[in-house]
Each structure stands twice: as C-alpha cells, then as structure tokens.
RODREN-454357 format. One record per atom (N, C-alpha, C): residue number from 1; residue in one letter; x, y, z. Coordinates in nm, 3 decimals. Last residue first. Example, Ala and Ser with C-alpha at 12.3 -4.5 7.8 and 13.67 -1.06 7.14 Angstrom:
BEGIN
  resi  resn        x        y        z
     2     s    1.285   -0.225    0.708
     2     s    1.367   -0.106    0.714
     2     s    1.290    0.003    0.787
     1     a    1.319   -0.569    0.780
     1     a    1.230   -0.450    0.780
     1     a    1.320   -0.330    0.780
END
This chain:
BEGIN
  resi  resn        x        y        z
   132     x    5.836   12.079   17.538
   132     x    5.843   12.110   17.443
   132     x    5.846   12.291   17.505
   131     x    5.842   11.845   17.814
   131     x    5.773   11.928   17.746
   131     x    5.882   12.027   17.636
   130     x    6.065   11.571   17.909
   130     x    6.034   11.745   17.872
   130     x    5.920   11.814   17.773
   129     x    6.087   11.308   17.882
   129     x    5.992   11.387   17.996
   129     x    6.023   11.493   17.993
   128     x    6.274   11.323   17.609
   128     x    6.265   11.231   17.785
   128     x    6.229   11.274   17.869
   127     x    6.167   11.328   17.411
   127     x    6.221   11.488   17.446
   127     x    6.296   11.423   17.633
   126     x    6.040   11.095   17.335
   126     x    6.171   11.126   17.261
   126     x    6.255   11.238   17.356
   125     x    5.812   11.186   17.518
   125     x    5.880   11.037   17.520
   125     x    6.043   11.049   17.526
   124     x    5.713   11.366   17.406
   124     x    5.741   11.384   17.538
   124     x    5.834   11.271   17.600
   123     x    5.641   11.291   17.149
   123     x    5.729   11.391   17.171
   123     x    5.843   11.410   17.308
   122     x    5.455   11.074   17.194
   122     x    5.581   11.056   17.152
   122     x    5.684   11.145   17.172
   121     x    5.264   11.325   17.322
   121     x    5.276   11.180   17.432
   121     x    5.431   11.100   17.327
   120     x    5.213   11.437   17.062
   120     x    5.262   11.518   17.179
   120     x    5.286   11.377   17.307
   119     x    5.093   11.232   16.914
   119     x    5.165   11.279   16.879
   119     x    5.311   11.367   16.961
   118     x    4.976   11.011   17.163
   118     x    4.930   11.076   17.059
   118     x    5.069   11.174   17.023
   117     x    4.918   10.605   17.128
   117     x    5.032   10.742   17.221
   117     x    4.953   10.850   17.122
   116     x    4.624   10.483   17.214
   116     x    4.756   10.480   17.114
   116     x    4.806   10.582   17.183
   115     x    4.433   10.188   17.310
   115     x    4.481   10.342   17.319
   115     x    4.593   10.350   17.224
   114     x    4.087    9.985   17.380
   114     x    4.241   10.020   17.329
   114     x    4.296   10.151   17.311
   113     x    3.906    9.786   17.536
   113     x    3.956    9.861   17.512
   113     x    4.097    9.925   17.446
   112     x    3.811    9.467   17.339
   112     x    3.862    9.544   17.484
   112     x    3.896    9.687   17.438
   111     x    3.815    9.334   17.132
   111     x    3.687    9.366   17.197
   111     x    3.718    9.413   17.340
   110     x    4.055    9.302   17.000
   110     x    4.023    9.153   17.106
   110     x    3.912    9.213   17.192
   109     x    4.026    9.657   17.032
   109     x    4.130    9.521   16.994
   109     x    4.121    9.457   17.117
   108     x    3.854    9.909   16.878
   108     x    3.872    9.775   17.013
   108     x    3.977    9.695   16.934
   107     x    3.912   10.182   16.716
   107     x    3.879   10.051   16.743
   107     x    3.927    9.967   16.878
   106     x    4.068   10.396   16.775
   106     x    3.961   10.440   16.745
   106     x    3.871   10.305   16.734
   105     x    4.170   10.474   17.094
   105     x    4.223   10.402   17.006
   105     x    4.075   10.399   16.911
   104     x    4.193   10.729   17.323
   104     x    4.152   10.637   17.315
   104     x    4.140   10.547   17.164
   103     x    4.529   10.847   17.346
   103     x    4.426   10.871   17.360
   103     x    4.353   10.725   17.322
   102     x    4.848   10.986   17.532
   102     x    4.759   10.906   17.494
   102     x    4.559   10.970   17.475
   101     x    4.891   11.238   17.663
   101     x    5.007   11.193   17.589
   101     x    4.908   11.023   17.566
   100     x    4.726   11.478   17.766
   100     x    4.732   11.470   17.626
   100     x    4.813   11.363   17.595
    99     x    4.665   11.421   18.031
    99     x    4.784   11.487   18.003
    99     x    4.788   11.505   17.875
    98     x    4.493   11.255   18.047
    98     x    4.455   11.342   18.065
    98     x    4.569   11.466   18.043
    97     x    4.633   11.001   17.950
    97     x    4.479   11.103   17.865
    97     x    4.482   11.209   17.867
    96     x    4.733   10.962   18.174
    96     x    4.815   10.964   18.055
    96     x    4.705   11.059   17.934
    95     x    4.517   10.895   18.329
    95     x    4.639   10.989   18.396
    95     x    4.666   11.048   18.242
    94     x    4.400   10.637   18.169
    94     x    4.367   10.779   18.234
    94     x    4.429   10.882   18.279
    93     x    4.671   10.532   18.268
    93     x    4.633   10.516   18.128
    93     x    4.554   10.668   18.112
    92     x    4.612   10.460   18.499
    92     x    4.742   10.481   18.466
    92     x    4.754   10.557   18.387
    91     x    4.406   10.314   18.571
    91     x    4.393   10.434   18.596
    91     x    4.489   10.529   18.586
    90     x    4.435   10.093   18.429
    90     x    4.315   10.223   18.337
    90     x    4.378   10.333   18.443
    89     x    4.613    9.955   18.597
    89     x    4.658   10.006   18.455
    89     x    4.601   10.133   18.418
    88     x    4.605    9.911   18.884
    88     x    4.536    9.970   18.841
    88     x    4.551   10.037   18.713
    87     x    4.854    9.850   19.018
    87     x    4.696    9.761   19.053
    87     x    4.613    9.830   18.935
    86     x    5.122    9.773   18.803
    86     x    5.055    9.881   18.894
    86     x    4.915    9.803   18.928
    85     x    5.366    9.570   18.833
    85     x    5.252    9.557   18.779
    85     x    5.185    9.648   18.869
    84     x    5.731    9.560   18.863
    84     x    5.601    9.525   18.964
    84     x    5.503    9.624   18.885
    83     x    5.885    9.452   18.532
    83     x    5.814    9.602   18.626
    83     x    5.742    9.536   18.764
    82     x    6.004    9.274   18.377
    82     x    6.015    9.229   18.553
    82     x    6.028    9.363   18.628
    81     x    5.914    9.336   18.142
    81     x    6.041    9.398   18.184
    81     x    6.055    9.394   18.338
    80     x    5.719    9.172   18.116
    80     x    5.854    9.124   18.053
    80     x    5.959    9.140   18.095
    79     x    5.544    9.341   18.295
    79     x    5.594    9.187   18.349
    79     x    5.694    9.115   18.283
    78     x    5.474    9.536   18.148
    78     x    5.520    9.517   18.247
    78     x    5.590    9.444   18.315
    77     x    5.345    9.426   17.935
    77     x    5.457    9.506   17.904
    77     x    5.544    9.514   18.030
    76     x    5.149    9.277   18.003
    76     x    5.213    9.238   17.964
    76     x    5.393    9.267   17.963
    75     x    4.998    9.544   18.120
    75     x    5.064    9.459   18.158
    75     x    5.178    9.375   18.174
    74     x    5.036    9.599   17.820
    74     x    5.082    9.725   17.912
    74     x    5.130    9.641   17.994
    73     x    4.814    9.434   17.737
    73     x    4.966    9.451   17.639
    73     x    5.024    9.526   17.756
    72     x    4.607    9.496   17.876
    72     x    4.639    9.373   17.899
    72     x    4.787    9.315   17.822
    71     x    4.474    9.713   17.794
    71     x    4.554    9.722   17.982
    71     x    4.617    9.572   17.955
    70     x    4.637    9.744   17.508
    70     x    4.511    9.750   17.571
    70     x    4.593    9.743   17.696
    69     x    4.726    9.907   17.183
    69     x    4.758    9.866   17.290
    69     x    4.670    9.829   17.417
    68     x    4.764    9.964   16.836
    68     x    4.710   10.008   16.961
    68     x    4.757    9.933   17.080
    67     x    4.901    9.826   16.643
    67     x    4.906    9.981   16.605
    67     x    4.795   10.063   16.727
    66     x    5.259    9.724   16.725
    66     x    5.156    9.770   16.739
    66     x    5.035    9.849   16.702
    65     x    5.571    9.715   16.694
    65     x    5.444    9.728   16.573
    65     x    5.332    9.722   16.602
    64     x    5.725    9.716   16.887
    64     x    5.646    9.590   16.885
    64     x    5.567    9.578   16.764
    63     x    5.853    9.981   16.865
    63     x    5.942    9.859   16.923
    63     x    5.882    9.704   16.841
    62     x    5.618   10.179   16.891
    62     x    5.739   10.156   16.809
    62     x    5.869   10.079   16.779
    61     x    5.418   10.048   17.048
    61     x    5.407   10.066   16.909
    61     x    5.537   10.071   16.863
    60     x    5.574    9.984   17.297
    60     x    5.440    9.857   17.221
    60     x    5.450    9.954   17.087
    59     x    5.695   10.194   17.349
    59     x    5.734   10.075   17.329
    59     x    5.705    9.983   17.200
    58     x    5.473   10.350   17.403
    58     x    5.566   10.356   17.346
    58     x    5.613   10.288   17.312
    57     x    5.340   10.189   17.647
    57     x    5.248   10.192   17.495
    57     x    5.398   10.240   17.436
    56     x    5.574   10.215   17.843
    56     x    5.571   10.091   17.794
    56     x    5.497   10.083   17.641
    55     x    5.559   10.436   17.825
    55     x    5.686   10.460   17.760
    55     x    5.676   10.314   17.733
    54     x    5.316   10.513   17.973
    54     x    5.338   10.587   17.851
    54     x    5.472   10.550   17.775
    53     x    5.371   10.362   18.239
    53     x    5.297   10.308   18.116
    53     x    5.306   10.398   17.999
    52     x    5.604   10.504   18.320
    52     x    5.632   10.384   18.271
    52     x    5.549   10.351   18.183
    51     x    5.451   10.755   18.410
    51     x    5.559   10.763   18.284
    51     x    5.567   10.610   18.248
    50     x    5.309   10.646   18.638
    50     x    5.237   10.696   18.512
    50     x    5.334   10.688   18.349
    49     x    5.503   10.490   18.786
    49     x    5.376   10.431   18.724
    49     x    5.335   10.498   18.591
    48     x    5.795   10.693   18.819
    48     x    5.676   10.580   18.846
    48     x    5.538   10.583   18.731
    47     x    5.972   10.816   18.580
    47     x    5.977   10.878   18.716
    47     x    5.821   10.841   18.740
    46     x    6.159   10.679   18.309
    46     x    6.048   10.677   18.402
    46     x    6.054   10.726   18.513
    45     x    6.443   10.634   18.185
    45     x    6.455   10.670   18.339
    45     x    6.311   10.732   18.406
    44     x    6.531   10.581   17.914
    44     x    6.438   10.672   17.958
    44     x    6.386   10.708   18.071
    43     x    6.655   10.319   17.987
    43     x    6.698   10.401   17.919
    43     x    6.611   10.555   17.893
    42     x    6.464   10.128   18.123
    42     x    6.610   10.185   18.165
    42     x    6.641   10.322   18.098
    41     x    6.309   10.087   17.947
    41     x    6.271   10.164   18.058
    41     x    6.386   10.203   18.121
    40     x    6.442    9.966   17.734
    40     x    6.407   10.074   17.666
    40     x    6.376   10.159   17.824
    39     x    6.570    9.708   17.900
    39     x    6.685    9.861   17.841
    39     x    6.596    9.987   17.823
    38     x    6.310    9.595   17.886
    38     x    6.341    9.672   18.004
    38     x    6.445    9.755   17.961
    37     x    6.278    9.562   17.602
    37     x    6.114    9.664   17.682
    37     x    6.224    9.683   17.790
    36     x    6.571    9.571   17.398
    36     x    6.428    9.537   17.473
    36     x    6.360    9.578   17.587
    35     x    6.605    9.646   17.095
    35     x    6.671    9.689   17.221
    35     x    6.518    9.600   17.298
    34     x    6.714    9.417   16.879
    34     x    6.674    9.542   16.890
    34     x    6.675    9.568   17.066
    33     x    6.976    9.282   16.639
    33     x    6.892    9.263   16.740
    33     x    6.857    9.446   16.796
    32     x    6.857    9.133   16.299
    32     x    6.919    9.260   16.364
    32     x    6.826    9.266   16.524
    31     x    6.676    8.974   16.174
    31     x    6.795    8.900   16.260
    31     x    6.834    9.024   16.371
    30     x    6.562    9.154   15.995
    30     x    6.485    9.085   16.104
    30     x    6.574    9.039   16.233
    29     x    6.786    9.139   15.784
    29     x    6.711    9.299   15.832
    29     x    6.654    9.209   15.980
    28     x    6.816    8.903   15.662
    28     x    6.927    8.962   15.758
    28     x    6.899    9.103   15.845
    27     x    6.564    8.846   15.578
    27     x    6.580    8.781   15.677
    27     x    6.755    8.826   15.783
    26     x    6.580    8.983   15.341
    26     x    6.518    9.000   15.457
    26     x    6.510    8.975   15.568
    25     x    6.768    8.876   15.213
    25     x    6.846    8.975   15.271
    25     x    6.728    9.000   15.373
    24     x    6.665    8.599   15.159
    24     x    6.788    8.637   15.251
    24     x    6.836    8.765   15.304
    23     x    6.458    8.760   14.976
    23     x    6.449    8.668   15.092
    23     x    6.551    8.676   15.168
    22     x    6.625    8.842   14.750
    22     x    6.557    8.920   14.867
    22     x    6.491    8.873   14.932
    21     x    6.731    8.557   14.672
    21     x    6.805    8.664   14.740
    21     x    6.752    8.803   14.791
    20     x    6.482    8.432   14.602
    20     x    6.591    8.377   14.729
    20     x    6.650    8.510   14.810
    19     x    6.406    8.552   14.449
    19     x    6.310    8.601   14.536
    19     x    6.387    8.565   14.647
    18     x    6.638    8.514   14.200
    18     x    6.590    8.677   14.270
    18     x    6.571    8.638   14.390
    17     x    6.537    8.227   14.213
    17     x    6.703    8.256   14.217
    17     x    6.684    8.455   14.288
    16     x    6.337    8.293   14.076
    16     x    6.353    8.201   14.203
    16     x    6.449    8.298   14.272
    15     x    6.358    8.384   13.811
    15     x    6.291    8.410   13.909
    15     x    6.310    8.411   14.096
    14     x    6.543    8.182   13.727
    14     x    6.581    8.374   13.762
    14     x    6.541    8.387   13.872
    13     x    6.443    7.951   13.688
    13     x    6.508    7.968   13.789
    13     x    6.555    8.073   13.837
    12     x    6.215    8.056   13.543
    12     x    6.171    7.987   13.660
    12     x    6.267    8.019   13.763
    11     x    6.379    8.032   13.296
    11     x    6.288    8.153   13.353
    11     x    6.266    8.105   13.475
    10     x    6.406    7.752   13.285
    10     x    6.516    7.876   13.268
    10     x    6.510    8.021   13.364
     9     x    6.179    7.682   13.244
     9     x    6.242    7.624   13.325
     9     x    6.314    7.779   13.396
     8     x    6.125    7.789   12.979
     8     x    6.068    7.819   13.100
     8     x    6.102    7.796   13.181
     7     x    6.343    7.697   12.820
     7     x    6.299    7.863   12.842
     7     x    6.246    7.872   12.917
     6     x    6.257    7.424   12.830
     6     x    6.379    7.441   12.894
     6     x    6.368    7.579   12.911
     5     x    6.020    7.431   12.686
     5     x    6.040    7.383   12.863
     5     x    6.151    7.460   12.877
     4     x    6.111    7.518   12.453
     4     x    6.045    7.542   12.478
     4     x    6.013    7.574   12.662
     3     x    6.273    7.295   12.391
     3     x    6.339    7.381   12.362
     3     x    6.261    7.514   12.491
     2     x    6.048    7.101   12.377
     2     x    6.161    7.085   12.447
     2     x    6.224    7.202   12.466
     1     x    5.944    7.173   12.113
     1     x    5.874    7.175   12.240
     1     x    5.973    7.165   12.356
END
C-alpha cells in the first residue's frame, strides 16, 4: 500500500511540476508590454472626432479583447488617452455606421447599446485612413 501512495504522490508531482511550467510561461506571454490607447492614437494620426472613435473601438477590440464596445468604453477610451471627450459619442459612432466602418453589435452589453468595427472599418484602420 505504501508503495502504492508513493506512485501517486509521484504522479501528482509530474503533474504539477508540468502545469507550473505552463503556468510560468503564461505568465511570461501576459508580462509582455503592449502599446497603449494614446501611442495607439498617436500612431495612426486620427484626423478629429470621427476617426478617433473608430480607432479608439479599434483599440477596444484588438488591444483590450473586447468583443463590443458601448458610448461608455469609447469614452472611457477617451479619457485614458487624456482625448478631450466629444459631447456627443452616438453621434460619432453614427458617422462611423454610416461610413460602413462600424456596426451595431448584435447584443447589448450592461443593457446599453453596443457596436463592433466591421471588417472594412479594420481595413481602413490598418490601411491608416485609406480606402482600399
């Protein structure tokens, strides 16, 4: 019986001993520093309000993991990157619709409204305000 424990034990500590070390390495992936909301506006040189909020949802998803965004993340988004805060997000947002480069998110999040970039609104992102 003894013999027994000790095999399991044994086993136990592999185990472990593995999950440690893809634990640690996960935790060296996470550590990695990433760029943040104002470099990212810097770095894509927004030409006002409208572009900023399309590059802030940008952001928010591909930066933040997001998988939508409301006027109140955008905001948010705003104010990290010590943006002055448009009066009027939706009507930002709306702009952005109407251009194809967002659309309306197919669920609420936190029972508010929500949006996502759409395929052509990333493009336009990546392409840095060039159409295709």
């Amino acid at each position: 019986m003894d013999e027994e424990i000790k095999k399991i034990l044994d086993d136990h500590e592999k185990r472990i001993s593995a999950l440690e070390k893809i634990f640690a390495k996960g935790r060296k992936q996470t550590t990695k520093k990433g760029i943040s909301i104002k470099e990212f506006i810097l770095a894509k040189k927004p030409e006002g309000d409208v572009q900023k909020t399309l590059v802030i949802g940008y952001y928010l998803e591909k930066y933040e993991g997001l998988d939508s965004f409301t006027a109140k993340d955008i905001e948010d988004g705003f104010r990290t990157a010590k943006e002055t805060v448009p009066e009027n997000i939706n009507d930002k947002v709306n702009l952005n619709i109407k251009n194809g480069h967002m659309m309306e998110a197919k669920e609420k999040k936190d029972n508010r409204k929500a949006w996502v970039l759409t395929a052509s609104g990333e493009r336009y992102i990546e392409h840095d305000f060039k159409k295709e």
